[in-house]
PDB file of N, CA, C and O in Angstrom:
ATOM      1  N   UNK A   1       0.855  -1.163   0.000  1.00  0.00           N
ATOM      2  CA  UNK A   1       0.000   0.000   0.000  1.00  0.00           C
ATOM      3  C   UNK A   1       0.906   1.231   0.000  1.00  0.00           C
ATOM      4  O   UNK A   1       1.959   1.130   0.629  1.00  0.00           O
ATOM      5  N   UNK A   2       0.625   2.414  -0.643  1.00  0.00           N
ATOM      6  CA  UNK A   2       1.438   3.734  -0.632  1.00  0.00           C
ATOM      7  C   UNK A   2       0.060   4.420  -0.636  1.00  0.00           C
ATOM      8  O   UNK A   2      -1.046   4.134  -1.094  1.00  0.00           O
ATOM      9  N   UNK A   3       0.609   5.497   0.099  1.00  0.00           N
ATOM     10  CA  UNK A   3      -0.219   6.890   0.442  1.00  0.00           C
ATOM     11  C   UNK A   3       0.259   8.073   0.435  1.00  0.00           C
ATOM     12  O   UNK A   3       0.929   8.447   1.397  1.00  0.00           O
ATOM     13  N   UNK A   4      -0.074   9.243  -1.075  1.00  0.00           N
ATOM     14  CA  UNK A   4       0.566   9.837  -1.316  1.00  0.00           C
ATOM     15  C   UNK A   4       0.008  11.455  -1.101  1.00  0.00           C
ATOM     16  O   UNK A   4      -1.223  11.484  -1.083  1.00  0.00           O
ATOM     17  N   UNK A   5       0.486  12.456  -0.978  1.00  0.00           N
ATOM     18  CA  UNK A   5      -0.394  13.579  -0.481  1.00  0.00           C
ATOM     19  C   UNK A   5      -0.250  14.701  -1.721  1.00  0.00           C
ATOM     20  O   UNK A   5       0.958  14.883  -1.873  1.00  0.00           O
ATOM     21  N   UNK A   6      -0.874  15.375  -2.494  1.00  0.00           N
ATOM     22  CA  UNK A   6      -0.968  16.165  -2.667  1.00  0.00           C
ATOM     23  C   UNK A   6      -1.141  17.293  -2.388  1.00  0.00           C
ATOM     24  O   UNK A   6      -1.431  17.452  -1.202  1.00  0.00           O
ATOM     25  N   UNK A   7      -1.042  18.929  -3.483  1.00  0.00           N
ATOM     26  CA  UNK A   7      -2.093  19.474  -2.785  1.00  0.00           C
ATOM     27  C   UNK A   7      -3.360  19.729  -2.794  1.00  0.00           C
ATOM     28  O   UNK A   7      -3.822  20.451  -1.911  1.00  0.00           O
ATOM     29  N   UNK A   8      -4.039  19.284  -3.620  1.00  0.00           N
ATOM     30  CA  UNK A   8      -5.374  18.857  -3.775  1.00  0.00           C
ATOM     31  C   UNK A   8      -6.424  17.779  -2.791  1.00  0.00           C
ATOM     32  O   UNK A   8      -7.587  17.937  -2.420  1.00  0.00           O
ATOM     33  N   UNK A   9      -5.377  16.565  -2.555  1.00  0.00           N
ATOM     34  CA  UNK A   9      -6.156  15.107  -2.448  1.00  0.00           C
ATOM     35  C   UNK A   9      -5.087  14.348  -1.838  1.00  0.00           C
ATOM     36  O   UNK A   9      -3.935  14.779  -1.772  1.00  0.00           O
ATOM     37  N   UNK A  10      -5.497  13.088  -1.338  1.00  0.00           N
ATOM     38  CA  UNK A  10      -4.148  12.257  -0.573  1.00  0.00           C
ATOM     39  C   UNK A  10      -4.934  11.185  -1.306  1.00  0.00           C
ATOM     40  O   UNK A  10      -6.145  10.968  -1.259  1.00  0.00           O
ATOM     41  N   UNK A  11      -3.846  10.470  -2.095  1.00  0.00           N
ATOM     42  CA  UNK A  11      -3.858   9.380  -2.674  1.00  0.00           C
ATOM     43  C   UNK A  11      -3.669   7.936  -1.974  1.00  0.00           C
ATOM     44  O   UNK A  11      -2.615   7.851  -1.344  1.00  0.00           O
ATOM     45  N   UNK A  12      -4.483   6.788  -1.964  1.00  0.00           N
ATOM     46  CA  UNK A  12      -3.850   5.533  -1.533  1.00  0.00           C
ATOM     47  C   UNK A  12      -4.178   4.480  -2.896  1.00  0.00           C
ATOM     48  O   UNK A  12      -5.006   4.341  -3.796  1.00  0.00           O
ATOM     49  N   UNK A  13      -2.981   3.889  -2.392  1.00  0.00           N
ATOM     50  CA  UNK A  13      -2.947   2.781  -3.745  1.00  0.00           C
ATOM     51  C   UNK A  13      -3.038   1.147  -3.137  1.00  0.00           C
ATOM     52  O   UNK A  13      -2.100   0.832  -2.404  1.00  0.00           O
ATOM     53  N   UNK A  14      -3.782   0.408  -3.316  1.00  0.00           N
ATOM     54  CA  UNK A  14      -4.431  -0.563  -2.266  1.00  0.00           C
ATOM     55  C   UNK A  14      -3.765  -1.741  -3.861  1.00  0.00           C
ATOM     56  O   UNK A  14      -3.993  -1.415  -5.026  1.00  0.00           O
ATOM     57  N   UNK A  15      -3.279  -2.537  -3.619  1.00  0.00           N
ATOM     58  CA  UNK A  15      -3.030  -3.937  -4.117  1.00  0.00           C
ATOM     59  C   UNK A  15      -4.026  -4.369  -4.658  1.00  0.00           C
ATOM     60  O   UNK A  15      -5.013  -4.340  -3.923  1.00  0.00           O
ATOM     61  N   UNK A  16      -4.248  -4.901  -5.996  1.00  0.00           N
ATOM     62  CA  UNK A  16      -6.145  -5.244  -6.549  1.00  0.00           C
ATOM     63  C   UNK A  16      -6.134  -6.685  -6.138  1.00  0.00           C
ATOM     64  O   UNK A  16      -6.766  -7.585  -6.692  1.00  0.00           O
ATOM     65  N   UNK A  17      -5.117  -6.829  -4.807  1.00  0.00           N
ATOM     66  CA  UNK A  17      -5.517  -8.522  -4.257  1.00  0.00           C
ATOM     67  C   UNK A  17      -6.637  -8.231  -3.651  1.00  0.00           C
ATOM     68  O   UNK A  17      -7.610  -8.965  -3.825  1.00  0.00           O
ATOM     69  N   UNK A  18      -6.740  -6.790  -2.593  1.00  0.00           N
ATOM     70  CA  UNK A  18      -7.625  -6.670  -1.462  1.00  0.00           C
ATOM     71  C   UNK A  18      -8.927  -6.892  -2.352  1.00  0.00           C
ATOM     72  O   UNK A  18      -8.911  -6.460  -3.505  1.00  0.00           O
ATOM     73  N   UNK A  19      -9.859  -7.433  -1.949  1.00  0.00           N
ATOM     74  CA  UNK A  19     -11.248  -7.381  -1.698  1.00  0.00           C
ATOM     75  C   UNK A  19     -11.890  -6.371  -1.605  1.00  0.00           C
ATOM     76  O   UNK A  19     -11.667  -5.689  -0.605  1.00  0.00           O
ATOM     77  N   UNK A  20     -13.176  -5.765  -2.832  1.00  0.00           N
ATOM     78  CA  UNK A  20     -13.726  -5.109  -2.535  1.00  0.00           C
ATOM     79  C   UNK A  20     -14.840  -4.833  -1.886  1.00  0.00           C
ATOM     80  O   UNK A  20     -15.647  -3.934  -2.126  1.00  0.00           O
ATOM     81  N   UNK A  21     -14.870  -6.028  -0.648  1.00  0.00           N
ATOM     82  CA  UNK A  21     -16.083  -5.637   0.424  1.00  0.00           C
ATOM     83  C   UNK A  21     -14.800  -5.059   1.455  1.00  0.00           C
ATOM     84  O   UNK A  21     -14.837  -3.833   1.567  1.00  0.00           O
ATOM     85  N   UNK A  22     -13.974  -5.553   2.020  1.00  0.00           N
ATOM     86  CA  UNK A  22     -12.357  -4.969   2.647  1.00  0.00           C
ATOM     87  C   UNK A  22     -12.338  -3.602   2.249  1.00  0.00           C
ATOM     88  O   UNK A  22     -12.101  -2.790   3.144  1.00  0.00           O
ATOM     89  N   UNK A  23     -12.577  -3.089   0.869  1.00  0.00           N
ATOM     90  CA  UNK A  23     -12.185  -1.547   0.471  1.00  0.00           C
ATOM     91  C   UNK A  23     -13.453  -0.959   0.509  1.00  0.00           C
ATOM     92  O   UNK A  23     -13.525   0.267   0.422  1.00  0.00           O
ATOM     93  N   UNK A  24     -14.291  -1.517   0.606  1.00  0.00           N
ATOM     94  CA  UNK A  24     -15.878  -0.752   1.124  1.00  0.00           C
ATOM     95  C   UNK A  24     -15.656  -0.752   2.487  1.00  0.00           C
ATOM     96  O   UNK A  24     -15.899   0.370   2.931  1.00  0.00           O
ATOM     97  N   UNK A  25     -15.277  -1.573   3.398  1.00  0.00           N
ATOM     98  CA  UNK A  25     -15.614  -1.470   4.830  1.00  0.00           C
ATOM     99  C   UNK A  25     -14.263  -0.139   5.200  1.00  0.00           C
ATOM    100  O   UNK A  25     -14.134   0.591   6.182  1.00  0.00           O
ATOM    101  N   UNK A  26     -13.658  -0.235   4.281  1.00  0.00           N
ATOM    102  CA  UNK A  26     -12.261   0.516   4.332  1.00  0.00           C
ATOM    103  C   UNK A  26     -12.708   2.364   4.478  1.00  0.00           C
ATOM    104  O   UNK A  26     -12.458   3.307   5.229  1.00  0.00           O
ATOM    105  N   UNK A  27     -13.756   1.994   2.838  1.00  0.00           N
ATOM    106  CA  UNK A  27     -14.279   3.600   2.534  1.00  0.00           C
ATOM    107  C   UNK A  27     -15.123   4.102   3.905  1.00  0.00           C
ATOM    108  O   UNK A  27     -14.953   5.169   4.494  1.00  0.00           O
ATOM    109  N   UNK A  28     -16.026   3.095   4.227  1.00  0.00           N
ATOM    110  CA  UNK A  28     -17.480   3.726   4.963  1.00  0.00           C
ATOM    111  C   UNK A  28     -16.517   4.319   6.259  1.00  0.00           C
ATOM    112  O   UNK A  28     -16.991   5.232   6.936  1.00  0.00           O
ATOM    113  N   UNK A  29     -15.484   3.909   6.509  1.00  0.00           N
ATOM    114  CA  UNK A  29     -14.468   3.897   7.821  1.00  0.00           C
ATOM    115  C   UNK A  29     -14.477   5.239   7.417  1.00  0.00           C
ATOM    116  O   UNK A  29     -15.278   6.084   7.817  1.00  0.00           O
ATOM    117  N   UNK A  30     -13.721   5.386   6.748  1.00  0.00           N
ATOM    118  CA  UNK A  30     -13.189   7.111   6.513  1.00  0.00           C
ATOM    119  C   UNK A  30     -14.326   8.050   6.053  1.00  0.00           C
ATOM    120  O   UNK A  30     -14.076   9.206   6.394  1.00  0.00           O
ATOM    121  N   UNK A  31     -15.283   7.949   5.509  1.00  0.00           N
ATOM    122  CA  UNK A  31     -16.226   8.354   5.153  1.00  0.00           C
ATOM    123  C   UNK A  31     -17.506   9.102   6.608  1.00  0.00           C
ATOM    124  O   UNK A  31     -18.261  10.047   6.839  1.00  0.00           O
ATOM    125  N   UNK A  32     -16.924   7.717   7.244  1.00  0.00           N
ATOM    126  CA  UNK A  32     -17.779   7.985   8.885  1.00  0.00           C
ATOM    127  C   UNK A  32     -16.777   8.710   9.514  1.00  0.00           C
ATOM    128  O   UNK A  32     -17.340   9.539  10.228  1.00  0.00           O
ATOM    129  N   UNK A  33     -15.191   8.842   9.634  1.00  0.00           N
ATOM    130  CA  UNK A  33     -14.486   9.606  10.375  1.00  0.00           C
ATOM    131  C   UNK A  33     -14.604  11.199   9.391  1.00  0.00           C
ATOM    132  O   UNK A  33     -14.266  12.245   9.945  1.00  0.00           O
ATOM    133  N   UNK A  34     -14.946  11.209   8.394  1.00  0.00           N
ATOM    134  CA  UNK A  34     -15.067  12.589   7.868  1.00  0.00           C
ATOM    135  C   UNK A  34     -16.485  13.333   8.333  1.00  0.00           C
ATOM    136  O   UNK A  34     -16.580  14.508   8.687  1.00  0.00           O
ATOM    137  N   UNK A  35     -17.409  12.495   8.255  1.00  0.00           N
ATOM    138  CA  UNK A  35     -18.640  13.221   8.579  1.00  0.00           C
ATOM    139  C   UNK A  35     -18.604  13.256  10.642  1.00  0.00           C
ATOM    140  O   UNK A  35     -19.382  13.923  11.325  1.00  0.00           O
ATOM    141  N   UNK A  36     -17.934  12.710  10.968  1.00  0.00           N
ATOM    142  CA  UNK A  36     -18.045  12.557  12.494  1.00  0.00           C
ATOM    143  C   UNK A  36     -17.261  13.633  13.327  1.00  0.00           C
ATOM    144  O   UNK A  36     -17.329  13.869  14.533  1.00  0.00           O
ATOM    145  N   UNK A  37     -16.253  14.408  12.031  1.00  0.00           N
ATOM    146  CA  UNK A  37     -15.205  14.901  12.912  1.00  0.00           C
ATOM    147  C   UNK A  37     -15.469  15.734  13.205  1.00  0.00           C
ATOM    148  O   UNK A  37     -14.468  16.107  13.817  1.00  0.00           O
ATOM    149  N   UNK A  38     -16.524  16.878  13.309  1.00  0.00           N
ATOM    150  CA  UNK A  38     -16.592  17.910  13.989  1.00  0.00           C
ATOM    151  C   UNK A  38     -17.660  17.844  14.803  1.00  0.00           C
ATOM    152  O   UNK A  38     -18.193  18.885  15.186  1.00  0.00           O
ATOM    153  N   UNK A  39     -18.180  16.458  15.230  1.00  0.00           N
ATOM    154  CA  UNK A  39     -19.103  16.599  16.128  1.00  0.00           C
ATOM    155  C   UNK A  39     -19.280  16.462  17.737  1.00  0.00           C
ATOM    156  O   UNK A  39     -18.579  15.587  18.245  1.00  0.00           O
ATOM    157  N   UNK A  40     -19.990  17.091  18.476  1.00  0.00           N
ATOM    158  CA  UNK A  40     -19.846  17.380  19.667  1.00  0.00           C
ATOM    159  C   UNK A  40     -20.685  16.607  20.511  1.00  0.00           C
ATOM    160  O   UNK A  40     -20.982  16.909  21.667  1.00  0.00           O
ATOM    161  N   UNK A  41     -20.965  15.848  20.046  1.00  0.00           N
ATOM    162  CA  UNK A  41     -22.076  14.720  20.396  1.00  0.00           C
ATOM    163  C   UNK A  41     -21.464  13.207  21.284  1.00  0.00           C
ATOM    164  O   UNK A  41     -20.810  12.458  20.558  1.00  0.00           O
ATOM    165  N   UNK A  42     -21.654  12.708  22.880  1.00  0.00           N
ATOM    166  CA  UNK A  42     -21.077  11.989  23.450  1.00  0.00           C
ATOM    167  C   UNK A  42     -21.790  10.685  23.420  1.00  0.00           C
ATOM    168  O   UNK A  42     -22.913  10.734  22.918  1.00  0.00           O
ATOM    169  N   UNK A  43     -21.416   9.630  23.811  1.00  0.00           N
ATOM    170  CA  UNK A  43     -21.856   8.656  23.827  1.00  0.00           C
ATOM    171  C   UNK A  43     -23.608   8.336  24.523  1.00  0.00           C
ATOM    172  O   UNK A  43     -24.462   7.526  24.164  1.00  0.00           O
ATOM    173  N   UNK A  44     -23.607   9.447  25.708  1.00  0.00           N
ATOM    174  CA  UNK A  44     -25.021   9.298  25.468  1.00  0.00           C
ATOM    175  C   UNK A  44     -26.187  10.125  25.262  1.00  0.00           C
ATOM    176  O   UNK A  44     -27.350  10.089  25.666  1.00  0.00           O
ATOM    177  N   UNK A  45     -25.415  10.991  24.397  1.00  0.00           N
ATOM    178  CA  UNK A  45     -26.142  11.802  23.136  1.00  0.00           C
ATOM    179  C   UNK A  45     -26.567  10.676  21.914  1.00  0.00           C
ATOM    180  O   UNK A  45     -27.533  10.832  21.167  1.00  0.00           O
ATOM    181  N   UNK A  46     -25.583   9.450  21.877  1.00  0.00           N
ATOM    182  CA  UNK A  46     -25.945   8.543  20.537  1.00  0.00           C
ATOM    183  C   UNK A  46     -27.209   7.753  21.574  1.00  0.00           C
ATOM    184  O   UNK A  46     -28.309   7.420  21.132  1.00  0.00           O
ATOM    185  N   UNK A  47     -26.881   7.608  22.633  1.00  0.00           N
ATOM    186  CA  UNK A  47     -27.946   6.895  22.883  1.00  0.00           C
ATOM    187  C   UNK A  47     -29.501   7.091  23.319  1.00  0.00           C
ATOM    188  O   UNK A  47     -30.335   6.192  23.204  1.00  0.00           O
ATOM    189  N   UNK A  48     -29.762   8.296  23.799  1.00  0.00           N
ATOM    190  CA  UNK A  48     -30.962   8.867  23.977  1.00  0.00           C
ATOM    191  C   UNK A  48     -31.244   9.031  22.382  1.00  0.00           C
ATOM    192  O   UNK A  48     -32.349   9.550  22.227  1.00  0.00           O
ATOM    193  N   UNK A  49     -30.767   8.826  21.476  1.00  0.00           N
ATOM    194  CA  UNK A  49     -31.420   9.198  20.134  1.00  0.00           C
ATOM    195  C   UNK A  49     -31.682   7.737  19.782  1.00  0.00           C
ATOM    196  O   UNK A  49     -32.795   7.403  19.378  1.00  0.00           O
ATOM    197  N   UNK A  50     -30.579   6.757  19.940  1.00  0.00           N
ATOM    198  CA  UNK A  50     -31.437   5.679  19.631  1.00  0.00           C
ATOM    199  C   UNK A  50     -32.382   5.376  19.858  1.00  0.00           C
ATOM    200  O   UNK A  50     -33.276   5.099  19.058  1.00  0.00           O
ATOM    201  N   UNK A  51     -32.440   5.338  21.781  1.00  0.00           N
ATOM    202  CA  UNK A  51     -33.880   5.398  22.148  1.00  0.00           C
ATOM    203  C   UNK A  51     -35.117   5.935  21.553  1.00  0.00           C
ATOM    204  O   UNK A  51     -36.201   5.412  21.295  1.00  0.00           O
ATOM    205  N   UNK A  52     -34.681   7.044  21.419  1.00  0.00           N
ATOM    206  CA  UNK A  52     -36.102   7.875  20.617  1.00  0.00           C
ATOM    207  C   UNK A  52     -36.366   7.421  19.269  1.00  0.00           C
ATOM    208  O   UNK A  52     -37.513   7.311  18.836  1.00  0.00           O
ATOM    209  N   UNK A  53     -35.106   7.100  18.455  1.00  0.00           N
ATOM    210  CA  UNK A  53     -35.681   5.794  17.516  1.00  0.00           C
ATOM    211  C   UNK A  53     -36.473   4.788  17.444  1.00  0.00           C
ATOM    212  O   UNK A  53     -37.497   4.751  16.763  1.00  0.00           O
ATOM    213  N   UNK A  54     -35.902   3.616  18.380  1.00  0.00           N
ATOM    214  CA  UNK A  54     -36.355   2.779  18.881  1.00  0.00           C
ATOM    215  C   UNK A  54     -37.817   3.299  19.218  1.00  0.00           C
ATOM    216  O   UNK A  54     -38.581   2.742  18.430  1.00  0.00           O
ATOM    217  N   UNK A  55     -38.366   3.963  19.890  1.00  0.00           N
ATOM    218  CA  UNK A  55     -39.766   3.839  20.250  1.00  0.00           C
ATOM    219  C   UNK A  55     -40.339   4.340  19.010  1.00  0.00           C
ATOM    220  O   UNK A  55     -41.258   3.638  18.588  1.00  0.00           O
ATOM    221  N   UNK A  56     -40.092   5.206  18.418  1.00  0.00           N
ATOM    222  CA  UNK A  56     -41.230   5.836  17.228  1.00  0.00           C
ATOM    223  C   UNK A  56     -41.335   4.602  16.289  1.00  0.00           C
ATOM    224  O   UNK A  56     -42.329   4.333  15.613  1.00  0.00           O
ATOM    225  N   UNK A  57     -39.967   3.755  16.343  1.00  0.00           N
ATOM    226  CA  UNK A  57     -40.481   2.238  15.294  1.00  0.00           C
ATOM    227  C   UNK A  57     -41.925   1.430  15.981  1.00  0.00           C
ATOM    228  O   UNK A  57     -43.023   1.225  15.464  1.00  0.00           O
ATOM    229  N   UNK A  58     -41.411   1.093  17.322  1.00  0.00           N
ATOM    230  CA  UNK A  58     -42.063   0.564  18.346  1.00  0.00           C
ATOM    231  C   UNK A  58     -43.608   1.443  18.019  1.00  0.00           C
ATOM    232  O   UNK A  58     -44.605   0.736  17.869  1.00  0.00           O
ATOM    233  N   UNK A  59     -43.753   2.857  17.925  1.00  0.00           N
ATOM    234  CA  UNK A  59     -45.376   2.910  17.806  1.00  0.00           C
ATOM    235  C   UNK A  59     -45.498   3.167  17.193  1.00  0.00           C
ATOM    236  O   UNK A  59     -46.586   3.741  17.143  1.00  0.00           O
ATOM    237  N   UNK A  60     -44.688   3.170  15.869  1.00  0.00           N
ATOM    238  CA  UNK A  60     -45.437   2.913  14.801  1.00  0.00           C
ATOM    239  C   UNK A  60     -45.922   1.639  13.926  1.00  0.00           C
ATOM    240  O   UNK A  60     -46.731   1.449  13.019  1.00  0.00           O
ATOM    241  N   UNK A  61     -44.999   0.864  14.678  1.00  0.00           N
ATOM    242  CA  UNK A  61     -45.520  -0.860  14.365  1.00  0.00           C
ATOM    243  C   UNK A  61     -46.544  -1.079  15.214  1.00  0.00           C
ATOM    244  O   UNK A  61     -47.312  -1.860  14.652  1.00  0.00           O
ATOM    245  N   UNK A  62     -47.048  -0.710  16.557  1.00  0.00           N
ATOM    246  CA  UNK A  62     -48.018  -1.090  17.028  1.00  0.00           C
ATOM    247  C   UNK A  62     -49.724  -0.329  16.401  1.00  0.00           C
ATOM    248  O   UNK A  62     -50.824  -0.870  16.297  1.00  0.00           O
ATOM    249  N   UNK A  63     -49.412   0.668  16.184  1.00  0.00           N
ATOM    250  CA  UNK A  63     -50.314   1.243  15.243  1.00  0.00           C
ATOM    251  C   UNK A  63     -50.454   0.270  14.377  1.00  0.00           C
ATOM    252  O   UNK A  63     -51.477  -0.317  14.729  1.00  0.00           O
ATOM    253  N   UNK A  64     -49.902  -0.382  13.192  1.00  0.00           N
ATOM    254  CA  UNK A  64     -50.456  -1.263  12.168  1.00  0.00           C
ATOM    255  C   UNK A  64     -50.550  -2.281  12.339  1.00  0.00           C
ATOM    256  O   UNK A  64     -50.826  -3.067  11.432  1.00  0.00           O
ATOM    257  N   UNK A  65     -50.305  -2.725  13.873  1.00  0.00           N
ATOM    258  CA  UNK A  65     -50.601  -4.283  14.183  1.00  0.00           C
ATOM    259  C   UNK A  65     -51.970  -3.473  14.981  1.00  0.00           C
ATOM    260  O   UNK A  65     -52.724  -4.307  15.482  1.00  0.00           O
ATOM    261  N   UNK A  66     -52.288  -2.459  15.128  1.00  0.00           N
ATOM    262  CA  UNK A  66     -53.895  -2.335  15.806  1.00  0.00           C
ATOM    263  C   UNK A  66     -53.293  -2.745  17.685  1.00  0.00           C
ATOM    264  O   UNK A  66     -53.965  -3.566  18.309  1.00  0.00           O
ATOM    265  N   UNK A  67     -52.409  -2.283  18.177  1.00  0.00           N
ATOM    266  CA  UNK A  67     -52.300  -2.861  19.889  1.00  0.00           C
ATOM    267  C   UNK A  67     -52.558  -1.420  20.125  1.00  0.00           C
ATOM    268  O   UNK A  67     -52.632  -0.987  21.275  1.00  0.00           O
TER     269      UNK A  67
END
């Protein structure tokens, strides 16, 4: 592997042995550290939102099951 920097862009050059589910799990990695990095949000900031996920699925499936 080489990783090269411009001044535009930083280049990596990955071997076409690797696997491209390996270079997808590779992208979403960096892709999630780019969109994540300026956020101010703690661990249970992620989780009171799951929660609040979690239930609006929760009533909204019980709504179309009629409970």
């Amino acid at each position: 592997m080489k990783i090269e920097r411009t001044k535009n862009e930083v280049i990596i050059r990955i071997p076409a042995s690797v696997s491209l589910d390996d270079m997808q799990d590779i992208a979403d990695w960096m892709e999630y550290k780019e969109l994540t990095k300026k956020s101010t949000a703690n661990q249970e900031d992620v989780d009171n939102l799951v929660n609040t996920i979690k239930k609006g699925t929760w009533n909204k499936t019980k709504e179309k099951l009629g409970l």
